[in-house]
N, CA, C and O atoms as a GROMACS GRO file, in nm:
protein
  516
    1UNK      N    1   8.076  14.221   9.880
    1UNK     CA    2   8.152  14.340   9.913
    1UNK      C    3   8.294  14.326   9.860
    1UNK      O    4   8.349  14.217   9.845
    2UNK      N    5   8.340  14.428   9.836
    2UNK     CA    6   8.497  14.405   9.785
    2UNK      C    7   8.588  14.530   9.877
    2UNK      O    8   8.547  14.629   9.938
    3UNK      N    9   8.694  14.490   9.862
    3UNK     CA   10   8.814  14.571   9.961
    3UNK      C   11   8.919  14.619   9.869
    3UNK      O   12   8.940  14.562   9.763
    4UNK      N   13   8.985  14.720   9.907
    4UNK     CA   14   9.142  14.754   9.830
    4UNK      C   15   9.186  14.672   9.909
    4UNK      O   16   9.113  14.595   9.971
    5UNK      N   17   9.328  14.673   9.920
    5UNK     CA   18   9.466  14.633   9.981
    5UNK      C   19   9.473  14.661  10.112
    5UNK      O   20   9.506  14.571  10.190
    6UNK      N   21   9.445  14.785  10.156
    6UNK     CA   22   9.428  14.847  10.254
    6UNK      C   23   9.349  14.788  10.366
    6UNK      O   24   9.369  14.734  10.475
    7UNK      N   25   9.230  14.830  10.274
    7UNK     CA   26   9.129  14.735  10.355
    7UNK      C   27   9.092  14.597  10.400
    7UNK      O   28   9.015  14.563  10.491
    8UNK      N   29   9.164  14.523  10.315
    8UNK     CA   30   9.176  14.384  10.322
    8UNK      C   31   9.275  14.353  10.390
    8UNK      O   32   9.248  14.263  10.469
    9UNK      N   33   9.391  14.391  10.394
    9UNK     CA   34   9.494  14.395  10.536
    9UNK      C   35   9.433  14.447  10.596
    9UNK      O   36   9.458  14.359  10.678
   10UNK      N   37   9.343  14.536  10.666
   10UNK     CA   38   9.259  14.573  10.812
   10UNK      C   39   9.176  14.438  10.824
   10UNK      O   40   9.174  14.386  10.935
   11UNK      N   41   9.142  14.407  10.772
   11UNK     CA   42   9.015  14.293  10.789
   11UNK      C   43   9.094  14.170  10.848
   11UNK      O   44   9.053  14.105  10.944
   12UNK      N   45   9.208  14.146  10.781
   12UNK     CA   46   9.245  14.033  10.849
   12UNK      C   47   9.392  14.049  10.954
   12UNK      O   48   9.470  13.962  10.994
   13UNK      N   49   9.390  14.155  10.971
   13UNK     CA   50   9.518  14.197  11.047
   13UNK      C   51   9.625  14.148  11.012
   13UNK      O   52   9.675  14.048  11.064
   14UNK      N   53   9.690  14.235  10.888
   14UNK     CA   54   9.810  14.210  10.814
   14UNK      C   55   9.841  14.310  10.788
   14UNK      O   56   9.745  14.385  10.766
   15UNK      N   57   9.997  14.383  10.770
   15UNK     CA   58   9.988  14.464  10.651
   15UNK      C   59  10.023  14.417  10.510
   15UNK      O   60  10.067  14.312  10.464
   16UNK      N   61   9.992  14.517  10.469
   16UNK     CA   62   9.919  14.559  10.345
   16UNK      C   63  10.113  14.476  10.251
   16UNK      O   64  10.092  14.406  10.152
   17UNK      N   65  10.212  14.488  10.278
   17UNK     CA   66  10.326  14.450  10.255
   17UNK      C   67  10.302  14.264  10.258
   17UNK      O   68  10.340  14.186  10.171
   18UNK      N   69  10.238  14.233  10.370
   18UNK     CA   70  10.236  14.088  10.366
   18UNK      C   71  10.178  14.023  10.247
   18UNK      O   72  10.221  13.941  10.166
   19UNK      N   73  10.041  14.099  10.266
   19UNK     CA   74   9.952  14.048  10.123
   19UNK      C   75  10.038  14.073   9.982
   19UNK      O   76  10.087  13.967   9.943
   20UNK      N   77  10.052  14.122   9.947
   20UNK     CA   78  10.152  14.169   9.826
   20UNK      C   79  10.264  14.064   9.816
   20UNK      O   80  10.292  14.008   9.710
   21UNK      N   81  10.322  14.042   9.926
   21UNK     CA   82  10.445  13.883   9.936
   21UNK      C   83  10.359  13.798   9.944
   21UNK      O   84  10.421  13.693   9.938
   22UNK      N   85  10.224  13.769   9.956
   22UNK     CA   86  10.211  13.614   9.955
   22UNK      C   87  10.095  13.645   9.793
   22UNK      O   88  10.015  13.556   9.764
   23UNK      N   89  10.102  13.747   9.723
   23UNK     CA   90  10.075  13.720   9.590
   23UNK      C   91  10.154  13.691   9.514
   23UNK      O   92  10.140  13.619   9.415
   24UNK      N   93  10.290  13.769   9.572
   24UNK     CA   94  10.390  13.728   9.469
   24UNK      C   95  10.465  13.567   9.505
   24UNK      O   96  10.537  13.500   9.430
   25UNK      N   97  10.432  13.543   9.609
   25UNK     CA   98  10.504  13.368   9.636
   25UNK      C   99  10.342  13.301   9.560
   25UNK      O  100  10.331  13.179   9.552
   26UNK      N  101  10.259  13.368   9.523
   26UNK     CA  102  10.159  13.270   9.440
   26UNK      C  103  10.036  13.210   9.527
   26UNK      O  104   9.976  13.107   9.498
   27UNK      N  105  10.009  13.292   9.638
   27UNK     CA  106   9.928  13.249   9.735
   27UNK      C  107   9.774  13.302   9.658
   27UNK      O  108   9.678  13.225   9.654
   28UNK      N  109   9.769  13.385   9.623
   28UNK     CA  110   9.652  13.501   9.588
   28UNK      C  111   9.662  13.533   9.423
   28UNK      O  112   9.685  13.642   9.371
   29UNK      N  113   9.638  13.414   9.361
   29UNK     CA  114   9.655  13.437   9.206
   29UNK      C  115   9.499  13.486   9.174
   29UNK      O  116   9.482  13.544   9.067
   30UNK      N  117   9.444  13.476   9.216
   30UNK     CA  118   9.274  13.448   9.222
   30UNK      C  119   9.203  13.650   9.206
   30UNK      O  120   9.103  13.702   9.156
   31UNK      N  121   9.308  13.693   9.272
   31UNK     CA  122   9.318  13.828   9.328
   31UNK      C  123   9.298  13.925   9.202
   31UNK      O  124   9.393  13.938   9.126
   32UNK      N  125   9.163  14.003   9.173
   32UNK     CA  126   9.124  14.071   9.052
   32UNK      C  127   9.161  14.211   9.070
   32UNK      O  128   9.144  14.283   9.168
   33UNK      N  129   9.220  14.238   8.949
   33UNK     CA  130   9.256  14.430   8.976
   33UNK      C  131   9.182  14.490   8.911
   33UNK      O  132   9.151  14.446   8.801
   34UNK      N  133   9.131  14.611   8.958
   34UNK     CA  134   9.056  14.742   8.884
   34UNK      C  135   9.140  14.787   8.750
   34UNK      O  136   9.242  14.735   8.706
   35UNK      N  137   9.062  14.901   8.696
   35UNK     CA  138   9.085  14.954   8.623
   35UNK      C  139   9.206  15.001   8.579
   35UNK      O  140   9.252  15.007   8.465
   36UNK      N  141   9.268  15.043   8.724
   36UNK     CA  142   9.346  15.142   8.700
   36UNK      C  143   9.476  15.002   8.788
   36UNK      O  144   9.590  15.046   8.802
   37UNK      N  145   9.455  14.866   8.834
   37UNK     CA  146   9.556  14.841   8.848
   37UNK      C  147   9.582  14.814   8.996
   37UNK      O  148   9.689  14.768   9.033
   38UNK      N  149   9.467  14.849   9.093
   38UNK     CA  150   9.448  14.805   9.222
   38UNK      C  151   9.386  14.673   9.265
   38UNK      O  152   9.287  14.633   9.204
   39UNK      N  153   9.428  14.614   9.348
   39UNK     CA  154   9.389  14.469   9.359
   39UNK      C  155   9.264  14.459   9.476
   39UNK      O  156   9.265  14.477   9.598
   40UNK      N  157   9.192  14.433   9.410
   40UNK     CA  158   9.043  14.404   9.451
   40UNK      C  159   9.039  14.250   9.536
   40UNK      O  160   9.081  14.143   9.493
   41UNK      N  161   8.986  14.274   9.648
   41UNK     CA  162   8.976  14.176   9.748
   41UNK      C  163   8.839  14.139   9.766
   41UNK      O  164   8.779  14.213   9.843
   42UNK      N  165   8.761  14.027   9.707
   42UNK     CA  166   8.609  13.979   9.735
   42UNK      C  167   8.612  13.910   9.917
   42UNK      O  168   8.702  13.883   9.997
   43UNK      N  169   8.468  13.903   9.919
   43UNK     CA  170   8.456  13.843  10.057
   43UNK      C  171   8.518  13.658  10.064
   43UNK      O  172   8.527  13.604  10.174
   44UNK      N  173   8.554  13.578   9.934
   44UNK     CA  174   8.616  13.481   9.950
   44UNK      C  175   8.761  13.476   9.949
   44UNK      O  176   8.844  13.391   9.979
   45UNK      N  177   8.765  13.614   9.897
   45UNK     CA  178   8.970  13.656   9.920
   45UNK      C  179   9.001  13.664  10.044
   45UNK      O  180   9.104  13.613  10.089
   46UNK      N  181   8.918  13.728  10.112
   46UNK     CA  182   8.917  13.767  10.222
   46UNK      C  183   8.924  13.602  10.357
   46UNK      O  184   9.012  13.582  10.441
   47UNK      N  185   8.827  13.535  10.335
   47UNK     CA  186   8.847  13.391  10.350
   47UNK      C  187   8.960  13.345  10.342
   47UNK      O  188   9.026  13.318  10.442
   48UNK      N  189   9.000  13.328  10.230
   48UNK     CA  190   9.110  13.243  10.169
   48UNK      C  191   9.248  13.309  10.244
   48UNK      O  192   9.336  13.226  10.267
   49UNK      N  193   9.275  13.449  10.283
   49UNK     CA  194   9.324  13.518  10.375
   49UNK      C  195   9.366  13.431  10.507
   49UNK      O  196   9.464  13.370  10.551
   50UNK      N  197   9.214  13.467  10.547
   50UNK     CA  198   9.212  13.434  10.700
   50UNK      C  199   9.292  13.258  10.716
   50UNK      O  200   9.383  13.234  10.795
   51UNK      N  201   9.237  13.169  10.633
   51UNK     CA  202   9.267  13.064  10.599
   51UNK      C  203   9.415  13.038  10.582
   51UNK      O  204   9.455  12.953  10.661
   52UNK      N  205   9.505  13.085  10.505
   52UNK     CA  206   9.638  13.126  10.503
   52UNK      C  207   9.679  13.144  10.641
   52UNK      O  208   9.748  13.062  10.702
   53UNK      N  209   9.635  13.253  10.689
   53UNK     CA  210   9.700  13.298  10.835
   53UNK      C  211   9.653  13.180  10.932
   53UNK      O  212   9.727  13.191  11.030
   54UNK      N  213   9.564  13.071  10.953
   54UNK     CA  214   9.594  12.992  10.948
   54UNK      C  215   9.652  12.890  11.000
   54UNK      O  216   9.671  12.842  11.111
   55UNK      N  217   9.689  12.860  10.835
   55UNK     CA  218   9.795  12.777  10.843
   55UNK      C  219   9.938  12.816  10.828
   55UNK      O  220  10.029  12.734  10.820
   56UNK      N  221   9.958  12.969  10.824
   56UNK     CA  222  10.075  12.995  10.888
   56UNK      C  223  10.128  13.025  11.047
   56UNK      O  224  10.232  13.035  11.112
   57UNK      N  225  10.001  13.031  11.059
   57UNK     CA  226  10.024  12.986  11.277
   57UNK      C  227  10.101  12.846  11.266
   57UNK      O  228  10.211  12.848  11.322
   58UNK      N  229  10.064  12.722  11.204
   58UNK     CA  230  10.092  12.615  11.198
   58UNK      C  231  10.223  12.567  11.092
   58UNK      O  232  10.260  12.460  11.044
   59UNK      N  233  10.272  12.720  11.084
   59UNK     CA  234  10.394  12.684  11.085
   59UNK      C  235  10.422  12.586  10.935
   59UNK      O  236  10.526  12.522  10.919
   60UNK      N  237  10.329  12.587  10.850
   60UNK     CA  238  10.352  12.511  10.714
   60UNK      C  239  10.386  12.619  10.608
   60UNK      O  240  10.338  12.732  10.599
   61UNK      N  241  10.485  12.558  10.527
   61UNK     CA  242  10.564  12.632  10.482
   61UNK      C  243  10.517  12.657  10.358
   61UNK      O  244  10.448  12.574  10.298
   62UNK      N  245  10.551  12.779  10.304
   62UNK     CA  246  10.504  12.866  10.145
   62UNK      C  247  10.532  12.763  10.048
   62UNK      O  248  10.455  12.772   9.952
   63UNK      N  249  10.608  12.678  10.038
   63UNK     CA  250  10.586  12.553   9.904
   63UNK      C  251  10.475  12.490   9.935
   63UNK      O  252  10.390  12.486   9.846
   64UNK      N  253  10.444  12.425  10.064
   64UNK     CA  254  10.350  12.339  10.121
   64UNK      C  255  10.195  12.460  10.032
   64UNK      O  256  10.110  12.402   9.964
   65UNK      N  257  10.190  12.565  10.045
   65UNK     CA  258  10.069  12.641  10.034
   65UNK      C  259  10.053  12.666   9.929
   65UNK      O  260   9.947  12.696   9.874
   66UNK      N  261  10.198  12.651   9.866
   66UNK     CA  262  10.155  12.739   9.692
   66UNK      C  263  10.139  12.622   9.596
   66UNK      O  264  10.107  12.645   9.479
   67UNK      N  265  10.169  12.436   9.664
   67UNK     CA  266  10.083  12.405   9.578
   67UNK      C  267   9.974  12.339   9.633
   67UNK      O  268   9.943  12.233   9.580
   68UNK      N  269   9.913  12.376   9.724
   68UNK     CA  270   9.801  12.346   9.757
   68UNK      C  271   9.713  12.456   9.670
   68UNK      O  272   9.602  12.420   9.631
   69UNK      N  273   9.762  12.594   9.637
   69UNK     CA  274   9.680  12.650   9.536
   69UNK      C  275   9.683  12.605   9.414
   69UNK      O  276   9.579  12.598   9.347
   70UNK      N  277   9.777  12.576   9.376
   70UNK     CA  278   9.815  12.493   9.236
   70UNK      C  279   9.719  12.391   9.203
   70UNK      O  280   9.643  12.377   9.107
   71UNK      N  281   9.744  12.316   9.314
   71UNK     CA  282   9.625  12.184   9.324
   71UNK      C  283   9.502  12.242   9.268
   71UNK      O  284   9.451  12.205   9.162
   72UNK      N  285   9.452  12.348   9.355
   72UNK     CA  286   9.319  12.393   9.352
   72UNK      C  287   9.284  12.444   9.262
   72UNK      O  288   9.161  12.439   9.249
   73UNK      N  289   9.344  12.504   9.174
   73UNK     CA  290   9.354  12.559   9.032
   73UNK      C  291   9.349  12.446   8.973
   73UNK      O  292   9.257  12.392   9.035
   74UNK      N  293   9.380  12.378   8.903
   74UNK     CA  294   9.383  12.230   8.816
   74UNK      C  295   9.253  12.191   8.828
   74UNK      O  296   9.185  12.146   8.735
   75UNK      N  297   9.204  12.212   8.977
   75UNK     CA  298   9.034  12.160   8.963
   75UNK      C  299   9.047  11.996   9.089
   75UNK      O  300   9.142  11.947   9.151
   76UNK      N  301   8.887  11.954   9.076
   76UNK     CA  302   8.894  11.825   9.157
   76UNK      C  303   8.940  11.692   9.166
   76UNK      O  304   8.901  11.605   9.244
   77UNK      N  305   9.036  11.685   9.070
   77UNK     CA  306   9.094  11.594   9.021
   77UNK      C  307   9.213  11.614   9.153
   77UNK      O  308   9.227  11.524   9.236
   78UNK      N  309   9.254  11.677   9.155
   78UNK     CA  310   9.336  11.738   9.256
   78UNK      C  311   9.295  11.687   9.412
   78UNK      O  312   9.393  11.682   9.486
   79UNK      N  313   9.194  11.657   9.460
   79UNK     CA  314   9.164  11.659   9.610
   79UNK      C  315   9.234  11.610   9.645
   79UNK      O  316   9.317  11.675   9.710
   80UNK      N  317   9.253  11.479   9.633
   80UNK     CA  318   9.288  11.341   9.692
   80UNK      C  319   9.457  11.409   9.728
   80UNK      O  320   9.502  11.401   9.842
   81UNK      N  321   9.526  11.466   9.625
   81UNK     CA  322   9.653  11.507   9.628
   81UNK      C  323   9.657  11.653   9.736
   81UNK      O  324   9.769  11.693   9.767
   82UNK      N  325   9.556  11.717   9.783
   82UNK     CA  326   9.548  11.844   9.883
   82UNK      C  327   9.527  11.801   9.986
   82UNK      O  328   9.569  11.848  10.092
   83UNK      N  329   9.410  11.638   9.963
   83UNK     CA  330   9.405  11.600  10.087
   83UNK      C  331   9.533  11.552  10.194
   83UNK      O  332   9.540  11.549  10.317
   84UNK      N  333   9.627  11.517  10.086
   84UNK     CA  334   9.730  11.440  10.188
   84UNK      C  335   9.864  11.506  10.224
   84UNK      O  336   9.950  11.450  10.292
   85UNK      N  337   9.879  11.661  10.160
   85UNK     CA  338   9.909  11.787  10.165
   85UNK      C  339   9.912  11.795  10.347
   85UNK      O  340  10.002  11.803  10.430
   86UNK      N  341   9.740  11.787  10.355
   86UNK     CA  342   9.705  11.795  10.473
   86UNK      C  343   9.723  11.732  10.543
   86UNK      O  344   9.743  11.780  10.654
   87UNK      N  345   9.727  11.609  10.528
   87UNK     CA  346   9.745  11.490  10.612
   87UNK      C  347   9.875  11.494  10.667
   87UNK      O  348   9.892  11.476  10.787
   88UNK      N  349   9.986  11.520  10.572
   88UNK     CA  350  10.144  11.497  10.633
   88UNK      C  351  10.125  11.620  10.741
   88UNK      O  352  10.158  11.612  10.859
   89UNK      N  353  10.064  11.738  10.675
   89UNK     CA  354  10.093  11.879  10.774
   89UNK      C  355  10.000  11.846  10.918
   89UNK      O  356  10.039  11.886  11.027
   90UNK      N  357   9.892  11.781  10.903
   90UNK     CA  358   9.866  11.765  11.034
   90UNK      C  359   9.952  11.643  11.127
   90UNK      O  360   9.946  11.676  11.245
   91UNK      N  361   9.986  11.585  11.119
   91UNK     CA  362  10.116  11.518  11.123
   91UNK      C  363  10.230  11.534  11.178
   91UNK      O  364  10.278  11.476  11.275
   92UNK      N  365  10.298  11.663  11.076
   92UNK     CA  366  10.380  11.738  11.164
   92UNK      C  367  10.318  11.849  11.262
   92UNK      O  368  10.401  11.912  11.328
   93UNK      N  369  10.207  11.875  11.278
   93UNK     CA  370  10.143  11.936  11.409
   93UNK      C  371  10.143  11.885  11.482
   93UNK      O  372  10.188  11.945  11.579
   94UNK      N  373  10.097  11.735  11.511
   94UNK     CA  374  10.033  11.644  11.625
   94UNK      C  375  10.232  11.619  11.671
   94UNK      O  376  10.246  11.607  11.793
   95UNK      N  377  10.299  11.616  11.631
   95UNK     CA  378  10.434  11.626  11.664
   95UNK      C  379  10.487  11.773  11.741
   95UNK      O  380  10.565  11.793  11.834
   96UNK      N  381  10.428  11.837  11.680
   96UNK     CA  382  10.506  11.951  11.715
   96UNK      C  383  10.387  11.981  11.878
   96UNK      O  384  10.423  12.010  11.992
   97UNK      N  385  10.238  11.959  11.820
   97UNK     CA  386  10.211  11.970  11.987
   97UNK      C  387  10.230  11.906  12.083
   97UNK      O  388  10.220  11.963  12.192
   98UNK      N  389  10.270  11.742  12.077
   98UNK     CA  390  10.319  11.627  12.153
   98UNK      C  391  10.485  11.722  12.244
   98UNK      O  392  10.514  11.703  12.362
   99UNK      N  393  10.563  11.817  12.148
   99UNK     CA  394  10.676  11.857  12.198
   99UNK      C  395  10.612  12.013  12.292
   99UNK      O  396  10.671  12.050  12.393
  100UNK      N  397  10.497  12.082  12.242
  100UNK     CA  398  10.477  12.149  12.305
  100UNK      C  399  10.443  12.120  12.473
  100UNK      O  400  10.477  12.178  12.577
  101UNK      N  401  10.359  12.001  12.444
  101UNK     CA  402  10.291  11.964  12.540
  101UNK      C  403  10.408  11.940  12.677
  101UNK      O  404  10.408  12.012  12.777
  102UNK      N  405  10.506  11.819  12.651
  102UNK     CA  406  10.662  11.810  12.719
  102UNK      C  407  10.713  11.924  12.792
  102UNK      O  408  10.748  11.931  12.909
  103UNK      N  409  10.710  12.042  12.666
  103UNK     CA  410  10.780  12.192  12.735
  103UNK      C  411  10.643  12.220  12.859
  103UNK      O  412  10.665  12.240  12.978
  104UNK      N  413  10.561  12.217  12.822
  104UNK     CA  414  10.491  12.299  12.914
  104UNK      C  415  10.425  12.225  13.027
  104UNK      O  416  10.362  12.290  13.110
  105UNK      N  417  10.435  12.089  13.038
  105UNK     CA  418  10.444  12.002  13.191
  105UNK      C  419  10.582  12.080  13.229
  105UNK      O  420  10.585  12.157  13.325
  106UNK      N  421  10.733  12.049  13.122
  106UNK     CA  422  10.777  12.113  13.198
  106UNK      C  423  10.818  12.274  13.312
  106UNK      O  424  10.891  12.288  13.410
  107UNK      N  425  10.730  12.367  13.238
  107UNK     CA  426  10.770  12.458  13.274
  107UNK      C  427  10.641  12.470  13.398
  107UNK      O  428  10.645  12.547  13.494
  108UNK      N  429  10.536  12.380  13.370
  108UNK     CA  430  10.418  12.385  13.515
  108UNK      C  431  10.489  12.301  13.634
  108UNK      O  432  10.449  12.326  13.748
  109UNK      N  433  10.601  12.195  13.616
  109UNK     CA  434  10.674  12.131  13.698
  109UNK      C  435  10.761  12.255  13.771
  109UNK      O  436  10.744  12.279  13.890
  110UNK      N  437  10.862  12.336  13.683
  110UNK     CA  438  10.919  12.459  13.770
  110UNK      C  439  10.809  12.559  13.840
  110UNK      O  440  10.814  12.575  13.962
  111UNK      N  441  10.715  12.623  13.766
  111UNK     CA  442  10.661  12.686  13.880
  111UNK      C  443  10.611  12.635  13.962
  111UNK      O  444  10.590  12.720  14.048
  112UNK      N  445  10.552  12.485  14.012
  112UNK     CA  446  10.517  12.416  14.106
  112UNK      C  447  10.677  12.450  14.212
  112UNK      O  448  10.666  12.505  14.322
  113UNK      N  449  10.786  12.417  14.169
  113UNK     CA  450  10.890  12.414  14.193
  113UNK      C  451  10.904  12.525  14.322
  113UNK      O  452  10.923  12.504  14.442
  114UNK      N  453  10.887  12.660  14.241
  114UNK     CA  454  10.903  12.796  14.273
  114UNK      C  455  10.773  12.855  14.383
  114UNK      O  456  10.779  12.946  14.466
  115UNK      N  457  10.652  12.759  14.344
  115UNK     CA  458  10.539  12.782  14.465
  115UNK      C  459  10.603  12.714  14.579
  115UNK      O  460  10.577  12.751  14.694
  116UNK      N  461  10.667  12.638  14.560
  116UNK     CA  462  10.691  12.543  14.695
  116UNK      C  463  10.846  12.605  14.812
  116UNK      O  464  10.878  12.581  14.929
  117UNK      N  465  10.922  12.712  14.670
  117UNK     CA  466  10.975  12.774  14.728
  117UNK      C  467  10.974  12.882  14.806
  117UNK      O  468  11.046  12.909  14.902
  118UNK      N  469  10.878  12.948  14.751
  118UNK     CA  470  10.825  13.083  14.784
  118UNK      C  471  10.713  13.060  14.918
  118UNK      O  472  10.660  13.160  14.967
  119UNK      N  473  10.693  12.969  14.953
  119UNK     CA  474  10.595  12.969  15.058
  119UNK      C  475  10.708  12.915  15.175
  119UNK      O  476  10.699  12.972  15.283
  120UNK      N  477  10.813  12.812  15.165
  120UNK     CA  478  10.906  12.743  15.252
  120UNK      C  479  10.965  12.890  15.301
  120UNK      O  480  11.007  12.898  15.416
  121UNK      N  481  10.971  13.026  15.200
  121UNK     CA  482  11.027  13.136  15.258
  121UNK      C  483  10.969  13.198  15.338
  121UNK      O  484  11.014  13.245  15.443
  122UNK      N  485  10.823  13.208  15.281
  122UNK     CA  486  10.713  13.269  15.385
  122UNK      C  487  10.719  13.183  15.497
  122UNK      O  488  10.716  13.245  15.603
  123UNK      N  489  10.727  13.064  15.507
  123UNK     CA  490  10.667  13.036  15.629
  123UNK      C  491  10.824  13.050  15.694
  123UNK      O  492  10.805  13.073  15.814
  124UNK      N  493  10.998  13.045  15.662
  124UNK     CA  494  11.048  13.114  15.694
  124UNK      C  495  11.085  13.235  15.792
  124UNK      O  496  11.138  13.270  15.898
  125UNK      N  497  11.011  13.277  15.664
  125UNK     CA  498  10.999  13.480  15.766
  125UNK      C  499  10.914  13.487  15.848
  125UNK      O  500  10.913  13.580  15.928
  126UNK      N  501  10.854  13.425  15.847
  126UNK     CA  502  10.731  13.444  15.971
  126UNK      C  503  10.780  13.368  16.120
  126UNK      O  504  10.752  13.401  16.235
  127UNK      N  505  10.854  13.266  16.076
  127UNK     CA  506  10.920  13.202  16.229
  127UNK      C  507  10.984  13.307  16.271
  127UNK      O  508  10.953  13.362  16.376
  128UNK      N  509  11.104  13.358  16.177
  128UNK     CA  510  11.178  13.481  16.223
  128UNK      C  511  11.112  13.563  16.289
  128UNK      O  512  11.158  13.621  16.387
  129UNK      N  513  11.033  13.575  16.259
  129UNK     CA  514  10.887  13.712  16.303
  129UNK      C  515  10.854  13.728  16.432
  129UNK      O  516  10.766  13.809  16.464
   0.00000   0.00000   0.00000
């Protein structure tokens, strides 16, 4: 199956502006145009999409991606060098969730905090009572 622009930002919930910036930062070289000059989206564009979005949840940055396409273009000679692409970026994940993890004991430590307050009130108002 193939998609316009349109449609291929519906499919992966983007607009249609995003895709267009991550062809021109070199994300979507792969990306075939019609006749007349519209960019045709196959069901592995569409992949390669979803895949992108991603690893832009994870926060790895448009050099990190554009030559991981680069890589991939050149062919398999390349792995070993995408593989470790990956390796540093998961890396800086297992870091960045180690800091998530910190924030969010701490913020289950305050609302523990705030349960313990909120009931010392109830039981409070109810002596008053």
């Amino acid at each position: 199956m193939e998609y316009h622009i349109k449609e291929a930002a519906a499919k992966v919930g983007l607009p249609t502006h995003t895709l267009r910036y991550y062809e021109q930062q070199g994300l979507l070289p792969f990306i075939k145009r019609d006749e007349n000059g519209n960019r045709i989206f196959s069901e592995s564009d569409i992949e390669w999409l979803e895949f992108i979005i991603c690893l832009r949840k994870t926060d790895i940055a448009l050099l990190e991606l554009r030559k991981i396409v680069e890589l991939t273009q050149e062919g398999d000679d390349t792995i070993g060098l995408r593989k470790q692409i990956f390796e540093k970026h998961r890396e800086k994940m297992m870091e960045k969730q180690r800091e998530l993890d910190a924030a969010f004991r701490k913020v289950e430590t305050k609302i523990d905090y705030y349960d313990k307050l909120e009931q010392k009130y109830q039981e409070e108002l109810s002596f008053k009572a």
